[in-house]
N, C-alpha and C positions, 0 to 999 in steps of 0.2 A: 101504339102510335106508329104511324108509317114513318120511314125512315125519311128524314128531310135530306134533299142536296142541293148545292150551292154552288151554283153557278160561276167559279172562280179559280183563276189559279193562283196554287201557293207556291212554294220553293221553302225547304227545310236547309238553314245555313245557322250556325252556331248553337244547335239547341232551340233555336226559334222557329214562329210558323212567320213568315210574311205573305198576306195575300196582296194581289198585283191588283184591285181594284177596289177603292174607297167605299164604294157603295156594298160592298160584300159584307163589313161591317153592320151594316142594319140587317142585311139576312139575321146574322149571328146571334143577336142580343135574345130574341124571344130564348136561343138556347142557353145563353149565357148560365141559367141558373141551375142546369142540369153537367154542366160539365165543372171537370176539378180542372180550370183553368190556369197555365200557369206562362209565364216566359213567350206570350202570345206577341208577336210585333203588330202593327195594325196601322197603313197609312191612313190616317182619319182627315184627310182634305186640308186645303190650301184654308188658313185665313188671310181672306185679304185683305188690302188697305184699308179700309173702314172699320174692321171688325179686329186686325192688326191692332192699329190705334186705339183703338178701344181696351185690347187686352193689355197690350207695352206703355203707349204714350197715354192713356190716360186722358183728361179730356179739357184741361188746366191748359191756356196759352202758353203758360210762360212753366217751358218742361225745363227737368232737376235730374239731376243724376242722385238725390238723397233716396234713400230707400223710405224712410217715411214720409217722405213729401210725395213719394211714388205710391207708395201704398193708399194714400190717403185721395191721390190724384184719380188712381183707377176703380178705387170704391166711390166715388164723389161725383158724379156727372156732374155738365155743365146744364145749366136749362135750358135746353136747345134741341128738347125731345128724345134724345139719346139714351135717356134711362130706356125710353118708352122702345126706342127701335131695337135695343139689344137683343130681344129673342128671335127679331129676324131677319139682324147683321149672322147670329149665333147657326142660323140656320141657313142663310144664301152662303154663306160661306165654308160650312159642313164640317161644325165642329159639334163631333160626337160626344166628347167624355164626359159628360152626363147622362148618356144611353150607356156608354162605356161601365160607367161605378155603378149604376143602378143595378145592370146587368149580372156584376161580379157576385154586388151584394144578396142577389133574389133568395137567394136557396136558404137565405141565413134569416130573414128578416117573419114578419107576421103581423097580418092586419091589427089594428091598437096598440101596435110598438110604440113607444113614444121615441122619436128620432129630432137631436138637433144639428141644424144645418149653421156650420159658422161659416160668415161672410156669403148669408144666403143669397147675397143680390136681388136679379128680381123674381128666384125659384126654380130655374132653370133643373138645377140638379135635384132639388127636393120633390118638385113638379110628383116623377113618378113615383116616389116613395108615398106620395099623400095620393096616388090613384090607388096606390096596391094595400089605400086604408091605413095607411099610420097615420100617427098625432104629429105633423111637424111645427118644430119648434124653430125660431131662426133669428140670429146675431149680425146684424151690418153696420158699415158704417156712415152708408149711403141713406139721408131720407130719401131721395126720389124713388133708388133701386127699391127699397121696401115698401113703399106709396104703391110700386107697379107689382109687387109683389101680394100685396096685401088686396089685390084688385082683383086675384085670380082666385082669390076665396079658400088658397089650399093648406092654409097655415092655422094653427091653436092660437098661438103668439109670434108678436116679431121685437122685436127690441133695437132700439138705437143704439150701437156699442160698438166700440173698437173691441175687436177679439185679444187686442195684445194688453188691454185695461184687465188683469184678473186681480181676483177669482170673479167668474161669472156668476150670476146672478141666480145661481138653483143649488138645492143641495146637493147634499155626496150621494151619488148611484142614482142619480134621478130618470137617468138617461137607458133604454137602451140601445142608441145605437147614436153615433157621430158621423157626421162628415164634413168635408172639407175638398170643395171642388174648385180648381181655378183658383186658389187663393195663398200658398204657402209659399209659393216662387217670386211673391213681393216680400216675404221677410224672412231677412235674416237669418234671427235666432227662432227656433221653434221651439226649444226647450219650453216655455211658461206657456207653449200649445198644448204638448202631449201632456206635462204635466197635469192641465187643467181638464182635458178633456178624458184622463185616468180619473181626478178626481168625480167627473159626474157621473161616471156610464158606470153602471155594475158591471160585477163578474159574469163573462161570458160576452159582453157587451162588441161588437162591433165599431171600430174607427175605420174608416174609410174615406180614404184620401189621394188625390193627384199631388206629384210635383214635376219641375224638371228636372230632368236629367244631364247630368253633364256629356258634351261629347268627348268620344276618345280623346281626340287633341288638347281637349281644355281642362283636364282634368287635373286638380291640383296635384303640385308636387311633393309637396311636405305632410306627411302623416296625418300631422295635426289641424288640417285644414280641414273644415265643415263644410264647406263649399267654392265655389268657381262663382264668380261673378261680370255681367257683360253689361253696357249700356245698349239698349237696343230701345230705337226711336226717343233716345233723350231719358225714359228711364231706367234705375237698375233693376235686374233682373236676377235671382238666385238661384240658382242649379245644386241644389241638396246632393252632397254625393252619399252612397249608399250604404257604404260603413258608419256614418255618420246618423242615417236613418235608421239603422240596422240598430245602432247601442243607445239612439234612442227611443226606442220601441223594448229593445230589452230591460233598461232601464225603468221604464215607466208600466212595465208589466204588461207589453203587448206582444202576443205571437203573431205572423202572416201566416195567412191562410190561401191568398192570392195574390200574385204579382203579375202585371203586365205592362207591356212599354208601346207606344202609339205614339208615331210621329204627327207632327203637328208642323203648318206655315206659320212662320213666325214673323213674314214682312209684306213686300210688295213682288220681291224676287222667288224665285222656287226654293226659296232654301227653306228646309223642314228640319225641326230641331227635335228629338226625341222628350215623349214626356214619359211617368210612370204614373202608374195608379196598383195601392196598395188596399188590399182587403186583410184589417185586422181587427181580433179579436183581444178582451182584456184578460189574460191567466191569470193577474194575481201574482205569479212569480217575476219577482223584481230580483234585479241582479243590482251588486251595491257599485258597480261601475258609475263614476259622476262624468255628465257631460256639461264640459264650462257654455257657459252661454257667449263667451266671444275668446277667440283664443287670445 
């Protein structure tokens, strides 16, 4: 196969690639599945107010700083079409990381995988797994987002459900492969996440997951802190910090296999706040480390 180049420049600073133009990004993905990618930066475009809103505020008049009133706000549309517009607010606005995870995941996966998608919204991220022939499976808590979802024909099942109501609804190792796109930086506690989602996927099994990243400056101070927490457009928002991700993943018998951090718009200003996107696999080896669910 002839040698592809990509029309971009990088600049190599802390171990990381940064490339200088957004679109360079879509070059990238068809190779995503042949490279051992790791520690990649990636500016993936501005969202903006419309699609801002849609990610932070949620779509509920009357905005909450509760995390689950938050959660429930951005899974929840209004009926105002919104469900319906999300994939091409997702898209004027040039938010990749669902080209991003699919990407990571390619080299690992295979046609008739059965893969479930939590908090699949309206498919966005499962979209290309159900091209490249998997069986997806998918968890929300949005009817409308799954109405729009269920329209695109690319799902086995969808189910009405809060992802943080477990145990889910299949048995042990049903799965193999998870993901989780756009959805973990509305909660919390993820413990009774990775828990559950050890419990469905077999051995060998892929988890595959975005969160946010905390910035330098925000980063908590005390040890024992699981995360950094901000109000942003009215609601809260969670920034997992990475020690915290790290034990529980060891905990719950996952190794990474890929990591990557991609900046993201996160308002109406330029300000871009880093996300991550983790490619993991289930070893089976659990470490007896306990992570509390709130400190």
């Amino acid at each position: 196969m002839p040698e592809r180049r990509i029309d971009t420049k990088a600049s190599q600073t802390a171990g990381h690639t940064r490339f200088s133009r957004p679109c360079a990004m879509r070059e990238m993905i068809c190779d995503f599945g042949r490279l051992n990618v790791k520690n990649l930066v990636f500016s993936a475009g501005t969202l903006g107010s419309p699609f801002a809103a849609k990610l932070y505020k949620g779509t509920n008049s009357r905005e909450t700083a509760s995390s689950e009133k938050a959660y429930h706000q951005d899974r929840r549309p209004a009926d105002d079409g919104s469900a319906a517009n999300y994939d091409r607010l997702a898209s004027d606005y040039r938010w990749f990381g669902p080209e991003v995870l699919f990407g990571l995941c390619f080299e690992y996966v295979q046609p008739g995988n059965r893969l479930l998608s939590i908090g699949i919204g309206t498919g966005l991220c499962a979209f290309p797994f159900a091209k490249a022939g998997l069986q997806v499976f998918g968890l929300d808590i949005s009817l409308e987002m799954l109405n729009v979802c269920r329209s695109k024909g690319i799902a086995v099942e969808l189910q009405h459900l809060d992802i943080r109501a477990t145990p889910w609804p299949y048995l042990d190792g049903y799965f193999d492969h998870v993901i989780a796109c756009g959805v973990l930086h509305f909660l919390d506690d993820l413990v009774p996440i990775f828990q559950e989602t050890a419990r469905v996927v077999r051995a060998g099994s892929l988890f595959a997951f975005t969160t946010k990243a905390p910035l330098p400056e925000r980063q908590p101070e005390a040890p024992s802190h699981k995360y950094s927490t901000e109000v942003i457009s009215g609601v809260t928002v969670f920034s997992h910090r990475k020690a915290y991700l790290d034990e529980l993943m060891t905990s719950c018998g996952f190794g990474t296999l890929k990591d990557l951090e991609l900046w993201v718009g996160v308002d109406q200003t330029e300000r871009c706040d880093p996300f991550s996107v983790f490619v993991t696999h289930k070893t089976n080896i659990r470490t007896n480390s306990h992570v509390a669910a709130k400190d």
